[in-house]
C-alpha positions in Angstrom: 1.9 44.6 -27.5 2.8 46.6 -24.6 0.8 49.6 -23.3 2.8 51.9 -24.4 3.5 50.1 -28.2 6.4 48.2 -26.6 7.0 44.1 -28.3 6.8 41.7 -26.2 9.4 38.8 -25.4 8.7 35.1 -25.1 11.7 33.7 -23.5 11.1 29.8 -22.6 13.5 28.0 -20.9 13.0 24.3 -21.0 11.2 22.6 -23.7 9.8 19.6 -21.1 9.3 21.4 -18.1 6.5 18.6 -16.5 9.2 16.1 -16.7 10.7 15.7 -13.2 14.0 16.7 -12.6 15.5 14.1 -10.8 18.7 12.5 -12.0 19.2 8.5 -11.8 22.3 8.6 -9.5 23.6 5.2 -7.2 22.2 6.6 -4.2 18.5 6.7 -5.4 19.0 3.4 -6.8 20.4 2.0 -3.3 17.0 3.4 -2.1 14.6 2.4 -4.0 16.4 -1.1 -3.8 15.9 -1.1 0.0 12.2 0.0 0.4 12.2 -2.7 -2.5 14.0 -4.9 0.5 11.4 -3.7 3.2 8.4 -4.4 1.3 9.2 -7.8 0.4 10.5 -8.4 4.6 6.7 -6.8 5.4 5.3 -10.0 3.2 7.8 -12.0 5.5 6.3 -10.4 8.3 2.1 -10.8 7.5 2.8 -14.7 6.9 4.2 -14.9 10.0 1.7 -12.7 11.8 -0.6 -15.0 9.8 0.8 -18.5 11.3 0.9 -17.0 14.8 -3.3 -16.9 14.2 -3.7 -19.9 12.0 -2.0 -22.1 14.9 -3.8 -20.5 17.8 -0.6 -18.9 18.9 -1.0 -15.7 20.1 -0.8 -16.5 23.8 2.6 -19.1 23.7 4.4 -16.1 25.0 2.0 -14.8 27.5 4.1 -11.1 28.2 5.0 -8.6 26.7 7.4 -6.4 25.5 9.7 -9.5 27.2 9.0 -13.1 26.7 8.6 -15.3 29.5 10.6 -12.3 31.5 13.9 -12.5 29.3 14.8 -9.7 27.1 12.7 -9.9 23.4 16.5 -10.4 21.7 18.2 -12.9 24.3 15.4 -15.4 25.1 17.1 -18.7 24.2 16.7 -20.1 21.0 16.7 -23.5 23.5 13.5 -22.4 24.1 11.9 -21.9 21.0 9.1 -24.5 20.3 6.2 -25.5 19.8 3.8 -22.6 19.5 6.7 -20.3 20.5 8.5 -20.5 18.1 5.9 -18.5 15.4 4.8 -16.0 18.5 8.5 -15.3 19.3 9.6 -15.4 15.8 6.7 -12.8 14.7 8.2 -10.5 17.2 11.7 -10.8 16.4 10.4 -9.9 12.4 8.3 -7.3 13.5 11.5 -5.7 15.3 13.7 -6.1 12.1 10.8 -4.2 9.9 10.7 -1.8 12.3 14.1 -0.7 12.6 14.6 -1.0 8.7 11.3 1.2 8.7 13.5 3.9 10.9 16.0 3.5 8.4 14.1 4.6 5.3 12.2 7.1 7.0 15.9 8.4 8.0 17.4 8.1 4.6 14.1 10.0 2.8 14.1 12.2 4.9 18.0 13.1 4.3 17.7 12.9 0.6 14.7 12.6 -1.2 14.2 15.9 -2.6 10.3 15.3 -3.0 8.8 17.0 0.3 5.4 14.6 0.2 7.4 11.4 -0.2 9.4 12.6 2.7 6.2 12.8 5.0 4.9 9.4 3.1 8.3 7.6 4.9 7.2 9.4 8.3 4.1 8.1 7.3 5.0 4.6 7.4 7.4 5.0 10.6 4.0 6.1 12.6 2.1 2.9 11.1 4.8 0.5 12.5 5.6 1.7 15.5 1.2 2.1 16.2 1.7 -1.8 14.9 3.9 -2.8 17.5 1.6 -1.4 20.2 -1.2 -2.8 19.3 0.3 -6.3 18.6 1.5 -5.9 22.0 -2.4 -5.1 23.3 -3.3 -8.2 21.8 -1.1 -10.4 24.2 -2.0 -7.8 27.1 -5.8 -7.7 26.9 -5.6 -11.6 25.8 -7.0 -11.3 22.4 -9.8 -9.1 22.2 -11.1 -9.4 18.5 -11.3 -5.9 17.7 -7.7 -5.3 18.5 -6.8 -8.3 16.6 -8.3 -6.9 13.8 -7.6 -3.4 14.2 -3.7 -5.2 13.9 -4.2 -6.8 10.8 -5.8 -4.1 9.2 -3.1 -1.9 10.1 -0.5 -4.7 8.8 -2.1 -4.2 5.3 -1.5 -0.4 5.3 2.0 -0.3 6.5 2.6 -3.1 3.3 1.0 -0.7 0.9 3.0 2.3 2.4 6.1 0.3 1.9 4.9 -0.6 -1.8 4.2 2.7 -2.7 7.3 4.3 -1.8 9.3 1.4 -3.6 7.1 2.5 -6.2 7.8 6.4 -5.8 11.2 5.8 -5.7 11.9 3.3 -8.9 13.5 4.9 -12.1 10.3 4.0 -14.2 8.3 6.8 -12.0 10.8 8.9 -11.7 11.7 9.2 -15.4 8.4 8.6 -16.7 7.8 11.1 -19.8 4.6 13.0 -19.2 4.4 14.9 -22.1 3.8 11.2 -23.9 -0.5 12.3 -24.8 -1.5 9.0 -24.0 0.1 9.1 -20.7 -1.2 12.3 -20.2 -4.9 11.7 -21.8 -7.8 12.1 -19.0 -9.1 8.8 -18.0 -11.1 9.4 -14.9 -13.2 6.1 -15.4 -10.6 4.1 -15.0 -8.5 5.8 -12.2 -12.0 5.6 -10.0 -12.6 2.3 -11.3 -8.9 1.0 -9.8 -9.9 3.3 -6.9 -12.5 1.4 -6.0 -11.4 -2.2 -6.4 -8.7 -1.1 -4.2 -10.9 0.3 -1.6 -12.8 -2.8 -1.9 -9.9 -5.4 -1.4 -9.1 -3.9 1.6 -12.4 -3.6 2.5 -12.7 -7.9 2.1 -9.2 -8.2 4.1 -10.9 -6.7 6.7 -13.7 -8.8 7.0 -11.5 -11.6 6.5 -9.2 -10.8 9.5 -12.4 -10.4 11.6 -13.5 -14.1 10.5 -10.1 -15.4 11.2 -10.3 -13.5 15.2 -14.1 -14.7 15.7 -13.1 -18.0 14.8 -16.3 -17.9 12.5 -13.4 -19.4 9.4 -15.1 -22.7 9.3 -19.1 -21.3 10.7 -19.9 -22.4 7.1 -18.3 -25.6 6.7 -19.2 -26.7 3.2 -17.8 -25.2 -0.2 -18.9 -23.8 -2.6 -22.5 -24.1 -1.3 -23.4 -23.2 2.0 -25.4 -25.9 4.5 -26.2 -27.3 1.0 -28.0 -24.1 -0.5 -26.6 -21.1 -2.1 -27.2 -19.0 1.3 -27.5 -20.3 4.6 -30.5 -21.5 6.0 -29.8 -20.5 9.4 -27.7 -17.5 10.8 -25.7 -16.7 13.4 -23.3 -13.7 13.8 -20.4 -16.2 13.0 -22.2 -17.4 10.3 -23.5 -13.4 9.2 -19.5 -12.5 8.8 -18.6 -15.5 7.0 -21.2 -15.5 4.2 -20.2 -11.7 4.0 -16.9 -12.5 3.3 -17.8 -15.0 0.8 -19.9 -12.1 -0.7 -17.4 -9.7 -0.7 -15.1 -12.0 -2.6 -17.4 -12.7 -5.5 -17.4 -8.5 -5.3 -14.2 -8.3 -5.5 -13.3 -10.5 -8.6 -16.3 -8.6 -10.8 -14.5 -5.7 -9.9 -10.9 -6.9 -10.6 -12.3 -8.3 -13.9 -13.5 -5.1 -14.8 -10.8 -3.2 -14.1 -7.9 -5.2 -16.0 -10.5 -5.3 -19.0 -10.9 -1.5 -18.9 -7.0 -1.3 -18.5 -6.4 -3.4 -21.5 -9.4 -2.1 -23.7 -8.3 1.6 -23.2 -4.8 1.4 -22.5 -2.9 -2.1 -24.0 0.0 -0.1 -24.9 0.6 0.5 -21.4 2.9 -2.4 -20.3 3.4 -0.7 -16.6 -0.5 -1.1 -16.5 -1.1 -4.8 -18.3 2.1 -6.4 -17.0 0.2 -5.5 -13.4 -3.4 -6.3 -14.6 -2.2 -10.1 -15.8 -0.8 -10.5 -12.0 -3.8 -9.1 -10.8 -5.9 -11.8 -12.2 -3.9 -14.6 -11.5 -3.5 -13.9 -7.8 -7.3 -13.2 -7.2 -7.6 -16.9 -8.8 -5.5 -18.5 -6.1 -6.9 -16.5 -3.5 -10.6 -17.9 -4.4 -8.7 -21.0 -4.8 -6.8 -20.8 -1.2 -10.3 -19.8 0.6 -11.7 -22.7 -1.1 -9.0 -25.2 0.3 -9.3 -23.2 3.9 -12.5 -24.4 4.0 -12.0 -28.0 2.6 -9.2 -28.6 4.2 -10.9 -27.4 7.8 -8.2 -24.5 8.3 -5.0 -26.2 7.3 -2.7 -24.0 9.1 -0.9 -23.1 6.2 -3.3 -22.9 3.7 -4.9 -20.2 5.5 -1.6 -18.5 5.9 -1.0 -17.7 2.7 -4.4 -17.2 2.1 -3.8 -14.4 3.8 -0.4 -13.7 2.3 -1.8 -14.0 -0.8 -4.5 -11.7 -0.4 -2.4 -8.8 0.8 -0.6 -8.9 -2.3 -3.5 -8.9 -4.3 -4.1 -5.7 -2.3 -0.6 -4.5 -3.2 -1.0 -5.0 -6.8 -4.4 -3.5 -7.5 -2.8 -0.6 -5.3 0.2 0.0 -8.0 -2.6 -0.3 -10.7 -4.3 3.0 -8.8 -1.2 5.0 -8.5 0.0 4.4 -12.0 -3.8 5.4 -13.3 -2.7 8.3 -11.0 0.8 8.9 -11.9 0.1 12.4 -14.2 -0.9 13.8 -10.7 1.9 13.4 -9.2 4.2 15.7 -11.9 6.8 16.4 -9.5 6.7 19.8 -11.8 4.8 21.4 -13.7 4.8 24.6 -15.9 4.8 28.1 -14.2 4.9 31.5 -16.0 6.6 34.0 -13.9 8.0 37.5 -15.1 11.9 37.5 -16.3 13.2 40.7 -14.9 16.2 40.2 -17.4 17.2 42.8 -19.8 16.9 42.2 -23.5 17.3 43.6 -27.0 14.6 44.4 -29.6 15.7 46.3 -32.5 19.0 47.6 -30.7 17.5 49.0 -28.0 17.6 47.7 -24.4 14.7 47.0 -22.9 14.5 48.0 -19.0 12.2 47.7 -16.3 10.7 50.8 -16.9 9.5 49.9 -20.3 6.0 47.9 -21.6 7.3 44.9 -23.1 6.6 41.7 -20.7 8.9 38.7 -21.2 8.0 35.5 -19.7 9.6 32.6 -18.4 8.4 29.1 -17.8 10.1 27.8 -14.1 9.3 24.5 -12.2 6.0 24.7 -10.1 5.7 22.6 -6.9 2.4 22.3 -7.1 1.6 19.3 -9.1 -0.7 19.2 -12.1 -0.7 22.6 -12.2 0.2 25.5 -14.9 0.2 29.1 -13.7 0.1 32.5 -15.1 1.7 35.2 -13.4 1.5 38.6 -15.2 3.9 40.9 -16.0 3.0 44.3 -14.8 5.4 46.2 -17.1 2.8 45.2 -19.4 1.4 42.3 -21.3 2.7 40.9 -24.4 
């Protein structure tokens, strides 16, 4: 009732406003299929990264941005061996991501609708292009260690960029119906739960990556114990960041188990969350089982390659576990009540602007997650 005895109107306008508004067209298909594409070259790209280390590689082609003086795209294929061939073939990879890292970032930018997604894509530009450079320190400055590992960290967060937009971008997120309750139900131990497994994979990568450019990988050589006992008699900073990464793998699993048996004890109708949580599992079991083998096998070149491999998907996959946990936060809309300056009708007599009765309407709202009420200042229904 209006101020001055006036009705008030309730006009709504859709009846799922939180469900995003984006229409499955060709063109969003073709690009979520090609950050599909660039995620799965990035893998391509970390196990070759990953061979250049495990063969002691890094150095085979001593300059850089050329190698061995000739232009990065016409040295001689006559010429690739050895050692060369995985330095100078990691390069020629790392070129291809990069320039189908400029074409996504070009395409979102051009037609992704979604203004943070757009920035995620410039996102991901900036992390390849900072990759190059440092990759390219690494060769200049001879392979400091910190660098090294400052360029396989950064490796890992280009990957999840690249995952997370193929995620963004697939027709399950974008159609997802977040009106469903039990998509929408509050579940805040198990989003910081994912949260921190994720935090803590990456976490162990990174200690991993400095084992692998300390060459401390085989400071304990025996497995599972260690010099015989469960911790090391003796230490040594090689031996200190080896045992820790040891550590932070038993860590890591406790927390992975947890999480997938929160996931499947509080949401096992959720195949976009169990179909990920069974993967989950499985890869941390080859990873444990990969390190294991690294060890026995005295750093088999390839063993430890896709040790590394595999543990950036493990990465990948607890990281689409978060961002599904996530997903009702990122409501592309939501609800907002704004006044309808339309004229209406209420027992034959029009109803203008200067009279009490307040009529609302519910519009898209930018701002994720979020429900706002404007008030009419005609006056309040």
């Amino acid at each position: 009732m209006g101020r001055n005895g006036g009705i008030g109107v309730l006009r709504i306008r859709s009846a799922h406003p939180a469900v995003p508004a984006h229409p499955a067209c060709p063109a969003r298909s073709m690009l979520h299929r090609f950050s599909q594409f660039l995620a799965g070259c990035t893998v391509l790209l970390i196990l070759a990264g990953s061979l250049v280390t495990s063969h002691d590689a890094g150095l085979s082609v001593p300059d850089w941005p050329t190698s061995y003086g000739w232009n990065m795209f016409t040295f001689p294929p006559s010429m690739w061996v050895a050692n060369i061939l995985y330095e100078h073939g990691h390069r020629l990879i790392a070129s291809s991501v990069g320039f189908l890292t400029i074409v996504l970032a070009t395409w979102l930018w051009t037609s992704e609708p979604r203004a943070w997604l757009r920035w995620l894509g410039v996102a991901a530009l900036g992390a390849v292009i900072a990759q190059g450079v440092l990759g390219g320190l690494t060769v200049l400055f001879f392979l400091p260690p910190a660098v090294s590992t400052a360029h396989a960290g950064l490796a890992e967060i280009f990957f999840c960029l690249t995952v997370a937009i193929a995620l963004f971008t697939s027709p399950a997120w974008i159609q997802e119906d977040n009106t469903d309750p039990d998509r929408r139900a509050a579940d805040g131990t198990l989003r910081r739960l994912a949260t921190t497994t994720t935090v803590l994979v990456y976490g162990q990568i990174l200690i991993g990556a400095a084992m692998r450019h300390t060459g401390a990988g085989l400071a304990i050589p025996d497995f599972p114990l260690m010099f015989g006992g469960i911790v090391p008699d003796h230490w040594t900073p090689a031996i200190a960041v080896h045992f820790a990464h040891r550590l932070g793998a038993v860590i890591v699993s406790a927390f992975v188990v947890t999480t997938v048996s929160l996931v499947w004890a509080r949401r096992p109708q959720r195949r976009d969350l169990t179909r990920p949580a069974l993967i989950l599992v499985a890869l941390v079991a080859i990873q444990v089982t990969l390190g294991a083998l690294t060890v026995v096998s005295r750093r088999d070149p390839w063993i430890n390659s896709f040790h590394v491999v595999c543990g950036a998907l493990v990465l990948a996959t607890s990281l689409v576990i978060t961002l599904r946990t996530w997903r009702v936060k990122f409501a592309a809309a939501s609800v907002r009540l704004k006044p309808d300056t339309t004229e209406d009708y209420v027992g034959g007599l029009p109803i203008g602007s200067n009279q009490s009765v307040g009529s609302v309407r519910l519009q898209p709202d930018q701002i994720a997650g979020s429900v706002q009420l404007q008030p009419d200042h005609r006056g309040q229904a």
